[in-house]
C-alpha positions in Angstrom: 64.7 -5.0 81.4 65.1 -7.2 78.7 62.7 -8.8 76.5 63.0 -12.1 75.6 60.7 -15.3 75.1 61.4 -19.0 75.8 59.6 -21.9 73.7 59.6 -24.9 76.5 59.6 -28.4 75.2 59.1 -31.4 76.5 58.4 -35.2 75.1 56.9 -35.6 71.6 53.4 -37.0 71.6 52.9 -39.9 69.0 52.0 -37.4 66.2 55.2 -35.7 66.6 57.4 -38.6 67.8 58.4 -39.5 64.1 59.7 -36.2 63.3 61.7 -35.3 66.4 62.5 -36.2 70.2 60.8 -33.3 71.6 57.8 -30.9 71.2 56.7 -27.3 72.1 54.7 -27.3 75.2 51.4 -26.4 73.7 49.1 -25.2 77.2 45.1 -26.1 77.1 43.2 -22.9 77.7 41.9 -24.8 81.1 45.6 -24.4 82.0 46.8 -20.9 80.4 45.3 -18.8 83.8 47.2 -21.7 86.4 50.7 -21.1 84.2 50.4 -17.1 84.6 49.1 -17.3 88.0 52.2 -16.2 89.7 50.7 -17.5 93.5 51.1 -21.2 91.9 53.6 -23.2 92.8 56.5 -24.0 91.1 55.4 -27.7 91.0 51.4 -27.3 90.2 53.1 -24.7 87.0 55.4 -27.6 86.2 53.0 -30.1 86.1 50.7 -28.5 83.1 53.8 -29.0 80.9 52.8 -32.5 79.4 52.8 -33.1 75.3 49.3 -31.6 73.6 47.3 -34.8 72.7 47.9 -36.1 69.4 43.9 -36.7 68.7 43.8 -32.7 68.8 46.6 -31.6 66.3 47.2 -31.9 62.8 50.4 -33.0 60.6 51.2 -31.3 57.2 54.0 -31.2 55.0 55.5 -28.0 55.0 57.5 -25.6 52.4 61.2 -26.9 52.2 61.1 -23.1 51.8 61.2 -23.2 55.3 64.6 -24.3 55.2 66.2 -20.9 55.1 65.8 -18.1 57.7 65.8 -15.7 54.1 62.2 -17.2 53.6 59.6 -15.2 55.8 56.1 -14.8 54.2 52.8 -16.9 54.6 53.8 -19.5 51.7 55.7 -20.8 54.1 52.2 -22.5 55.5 51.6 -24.0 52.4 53.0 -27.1 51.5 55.4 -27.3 48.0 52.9 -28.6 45.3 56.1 -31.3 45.1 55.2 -32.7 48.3 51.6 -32.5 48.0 51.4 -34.3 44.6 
């Protein structure tokens, strides 16, 4: 067995759009129990993966720490005081 994890994308909503040309595939919880359900079908599981409405999610700047894989503590959820100023 090996363990692994996949992040699925799909088109950006209009919150994300400016930034880049895709987004992670964020599930409802209405929609978590159909996407584990392994008697769905392949289709009905496809069809959840649609962008997260923009109304419900939040943009901040972020650390430029975030730039380097070095970087790996909770600052990195806090924006630079440069870029909040």
């Amino acid at each position: 067995m090996i363990e692994s994890c996949t992040i699925i994308t799909t088109t950006p909503n209009e919150l994300v759009a400016p930034v880049n040309d895709r987004m992670p595939v964020i599930l409802p919880k209405d929609a978590e129990a159909l996407w584990l359900d392994p008697a769905v079908s392949k289709e009905h599981a496809l069809s959840v993966l649609q962008p997260y409405p923009a109304d419900l999610m939040l943009a901040l700047p972020a650390s430029t720490r975030a730039n380097s894989v070095r970087n790996d503590d909770s600052g990195l959820l806090m924006a630079d005081e440069r870029i909040a100023a």
